[in-house]
N, C-alpha and C positions, 0 to 999 in steps of 0.2 A: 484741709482741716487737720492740725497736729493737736494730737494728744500726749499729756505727759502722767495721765493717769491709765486706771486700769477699765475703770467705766466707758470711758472716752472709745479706747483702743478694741472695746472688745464688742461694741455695738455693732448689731450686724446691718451695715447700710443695703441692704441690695432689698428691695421689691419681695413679696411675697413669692411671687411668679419666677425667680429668678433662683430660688435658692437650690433649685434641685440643676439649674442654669445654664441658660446659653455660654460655651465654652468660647473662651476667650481665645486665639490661635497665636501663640507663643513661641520666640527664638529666645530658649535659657545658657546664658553665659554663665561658668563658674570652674571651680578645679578642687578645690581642697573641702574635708571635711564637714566643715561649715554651711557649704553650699546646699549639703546632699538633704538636709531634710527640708528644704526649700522645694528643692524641685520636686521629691516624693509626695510634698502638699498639693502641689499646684494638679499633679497629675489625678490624686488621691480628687482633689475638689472637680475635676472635669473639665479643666483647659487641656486644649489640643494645642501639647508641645511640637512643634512642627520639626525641630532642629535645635542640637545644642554643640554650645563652643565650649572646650574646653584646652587647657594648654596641652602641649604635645608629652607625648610619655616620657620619663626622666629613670637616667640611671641613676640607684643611689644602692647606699648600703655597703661593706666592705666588700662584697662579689661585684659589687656593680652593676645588680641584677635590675631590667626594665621593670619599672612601673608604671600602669597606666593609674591617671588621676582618679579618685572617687569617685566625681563625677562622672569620668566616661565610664567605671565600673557598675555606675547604678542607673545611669540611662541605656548601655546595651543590657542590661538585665529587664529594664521596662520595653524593650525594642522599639529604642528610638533611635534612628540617625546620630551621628556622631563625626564632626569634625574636629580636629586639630592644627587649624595653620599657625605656622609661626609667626606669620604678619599678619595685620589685618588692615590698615592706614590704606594702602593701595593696593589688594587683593581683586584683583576685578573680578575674579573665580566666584569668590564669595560675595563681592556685593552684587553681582548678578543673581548669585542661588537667591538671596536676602528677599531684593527686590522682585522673584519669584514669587517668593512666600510670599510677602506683603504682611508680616505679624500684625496686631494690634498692640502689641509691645514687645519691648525685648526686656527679659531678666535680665540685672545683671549682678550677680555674689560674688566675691572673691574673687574675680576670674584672673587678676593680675596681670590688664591688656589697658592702654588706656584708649577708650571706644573714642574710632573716629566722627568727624564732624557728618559725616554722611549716613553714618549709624544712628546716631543722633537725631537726623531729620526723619528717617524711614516711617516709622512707627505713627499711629495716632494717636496712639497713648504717650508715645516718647519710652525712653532709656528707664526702667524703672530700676535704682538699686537701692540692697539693703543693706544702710548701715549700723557697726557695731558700738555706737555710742549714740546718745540722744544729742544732735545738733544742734547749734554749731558746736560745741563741744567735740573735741578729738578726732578732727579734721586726720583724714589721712592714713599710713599704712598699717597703723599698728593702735587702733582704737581700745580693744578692749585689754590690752598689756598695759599700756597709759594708763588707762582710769585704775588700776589697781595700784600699779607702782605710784603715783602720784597719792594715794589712799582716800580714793573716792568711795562711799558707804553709796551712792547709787548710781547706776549707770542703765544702760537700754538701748533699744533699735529705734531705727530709723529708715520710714522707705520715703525716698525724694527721687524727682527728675533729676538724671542725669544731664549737667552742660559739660563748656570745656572747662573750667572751673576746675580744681581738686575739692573734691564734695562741697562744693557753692552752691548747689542748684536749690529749686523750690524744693522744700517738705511736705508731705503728704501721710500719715502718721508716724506716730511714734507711740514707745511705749517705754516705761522705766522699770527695770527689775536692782532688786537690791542685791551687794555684796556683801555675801558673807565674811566675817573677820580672819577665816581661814583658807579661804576659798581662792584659789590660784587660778592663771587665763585660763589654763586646760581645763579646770571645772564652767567656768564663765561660759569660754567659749558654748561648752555645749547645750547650758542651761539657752541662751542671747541666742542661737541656732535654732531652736525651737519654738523660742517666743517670734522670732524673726518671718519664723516658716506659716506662723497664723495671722500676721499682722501682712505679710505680701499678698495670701488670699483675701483678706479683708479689704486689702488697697488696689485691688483689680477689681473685687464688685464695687468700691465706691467708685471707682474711676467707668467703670459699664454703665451704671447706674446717673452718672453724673451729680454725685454727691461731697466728691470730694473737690474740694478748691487748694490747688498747690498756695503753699506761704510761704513768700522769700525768709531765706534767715538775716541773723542781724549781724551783720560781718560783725560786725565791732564785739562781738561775746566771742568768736573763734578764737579755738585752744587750737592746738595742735600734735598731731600725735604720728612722730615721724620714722620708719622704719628703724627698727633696729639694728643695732653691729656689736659687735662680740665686747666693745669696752663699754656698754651698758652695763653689763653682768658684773663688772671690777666693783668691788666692793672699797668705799670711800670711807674710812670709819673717822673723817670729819659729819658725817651724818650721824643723826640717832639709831639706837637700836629699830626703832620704829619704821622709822624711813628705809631703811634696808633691809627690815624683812618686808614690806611694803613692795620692793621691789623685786626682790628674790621669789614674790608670789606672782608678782606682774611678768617676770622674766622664764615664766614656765612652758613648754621644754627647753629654750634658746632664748638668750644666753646665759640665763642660771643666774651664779651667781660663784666668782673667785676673786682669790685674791693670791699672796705666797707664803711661805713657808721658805725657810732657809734658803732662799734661793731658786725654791721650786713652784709649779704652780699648784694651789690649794682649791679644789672645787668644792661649794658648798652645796653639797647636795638637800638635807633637810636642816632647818633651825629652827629656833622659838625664841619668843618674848620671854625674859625672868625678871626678879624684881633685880634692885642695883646690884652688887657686888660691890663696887666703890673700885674698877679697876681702868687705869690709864685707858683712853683710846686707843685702841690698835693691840694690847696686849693680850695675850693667854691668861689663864688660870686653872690649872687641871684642880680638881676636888673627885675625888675615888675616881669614878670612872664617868664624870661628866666634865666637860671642855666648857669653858665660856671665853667670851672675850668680850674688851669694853669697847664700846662704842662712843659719840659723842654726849654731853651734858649730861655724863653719869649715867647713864645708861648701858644693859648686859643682854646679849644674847649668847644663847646654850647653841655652840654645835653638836647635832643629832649625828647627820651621816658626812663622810668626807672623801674626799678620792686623791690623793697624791699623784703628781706627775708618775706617770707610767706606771703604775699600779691600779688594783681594784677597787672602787667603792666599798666603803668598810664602816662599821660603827663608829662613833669618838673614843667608846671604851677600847676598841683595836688600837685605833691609830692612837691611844697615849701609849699601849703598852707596847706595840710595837716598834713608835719614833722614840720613845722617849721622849715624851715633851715636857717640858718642865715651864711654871710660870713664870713669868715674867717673860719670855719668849714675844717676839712681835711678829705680827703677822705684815703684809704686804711692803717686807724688806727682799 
């Protein structure tokens, strides 16, 4: 049963008897961010998470210092079991522990693993995952970046059976939240994590309950929304002003949003809509201490913050008085 409203998504399907409920016994897959108030619900609701996968810990940051994922931060905090393989396709380790357990489903959030065919079968409920766009819409790795950069005014979750498909499987709700005109992934993401986190308990008691019925989608409406790589972020001022703030909000934290400067690379850290100027695509215009540049079909956007190759992120008012930028100057030469 997919809903693309609020009424639909928020009806509580489970029995009277159930709501205080028979705990569903749970393997929650996930790693970043996103995931964590997913799992906090489910636990929060009274499913017995029995085991959770999450990727293995990664070095980052200029030291290089270990971090373990979100997720395994916030289920040893709940003291739950915690695995990290790096494989999982032929782990016989693990699909023996699995088929231990015996879940009645397995989460699956963000985990960034693509679940084998055998994982797939385990369960009686199946693979349940949550996705970041309402289906078939924005198929793929990077759902809720898309719907912004592309300047969609609404997008939503989605929980479906997982198959081997890349998000092809049946749907089982959904829910649509609206985007704000200024509102970037980073904000998205967190609002679509929370709406995500009440619609996955809501899609275990229909599925206990036997109220919900999976709905194939209609291949033929799939968009697609494919990993990003660092020349998303290149700013093309054959597009409008629109389109590339559009983008610069959908590309929040990575890959932003650059272009160059004499040679150099120019990071756009914030910008805004203004009305025309009437300036060439591609070119500067300083005016006191604000920057703009022109974009396509007469169109202007104001850079706010900027970062020059090997230097600090600076206001525009700096970085005119300290390049000297003068108009007419072109950007991505």
């Amino acid at each position: 049963m997919v809903s693309g409203n609020d009424e639909a998504a928020t009806k509580d399907p489970r029995p009277e008897n159930h709501k205080d409920g028979a705990a569903v016994k749970l393997v929650f897959c996930g790693t970043p961010d996103f995931a964590v108030p997913v799992l906090n619900t489910v636990i929060d609701a009274g499913h017995d998470v029995a085991l959770v996968l999450t990727q293995p810990d990664r070095a980052a940051g200029r030291g290089l210092e270990t971090h373990s994922p979100p997720v395994k931060q916030t289920a040893l905090a709940h003291g739950l079991p915690v695995i990290q393989p790096d494989k999982i396709k032929n782990n016989l380790d693990l699909r023996a522990r699995l088929e231990t357990i015996q879940p009645d489903a397995i989460l699956v959030v963000a985990y960034g693993r693509i679940i084998p065919q055998w994982m797939l079968e385990l369960p009686r409920f199946g693979n349940i995952n949550l996705h970041g766009s309402l289906l078939p819409k924005y198929r793929g790795a990077a759902p809720i970046q898309w719907a912004i950069a592309n300047g969609e005014k609404v997008t939503g979750v989605t929980t479906m059976l997982l198959e081997a498909g890349l998000d092809t499987g049946p749907m089982l709700l959904a829910k649509s939240v609206p985007i704000a005109e200024e509102e970037t992934a980073e904000d998205l993401f967190i609002s679509l994590s929370a709406v995500g986190a009440e619609l996955m308990v809501e899609t275990l008691a229909g599925l206990e309950a036997r109220t919900l019925i999976p709905i194939a989608q209609d291949h033929a409406l799939a968009t697609l929304a494919p990993i990003l790589t660092r020349d998303d972020g290149l700013i093309d001022f054959a597009r409008t002003a629109k389109q590339t703030y559009d983008r610069w909000r959908g590309f929040q934290p990575w890959p932003g949003a650059h272009t160059s400067v004499r040679g150099k690379k120019l990071i756009v850290h914030r910008m805004a809509l203004v009305k025309s100027k009437n300036i060439t695509a591609g070119e500067l215009q300083a005016d006191a201490d604000c920057l703009y540049v022109g974009c396509a079909e007469d169109t202007t956007l104001e850079l706010l913050e900027v970062q020059i190759e090997g230097r600090k992120r600076m206001p525009s008012s700096e970085f005119l008085r300290g390049f000297q930028v003068h108009s007419g100057e072109r950007l991505g030469l």
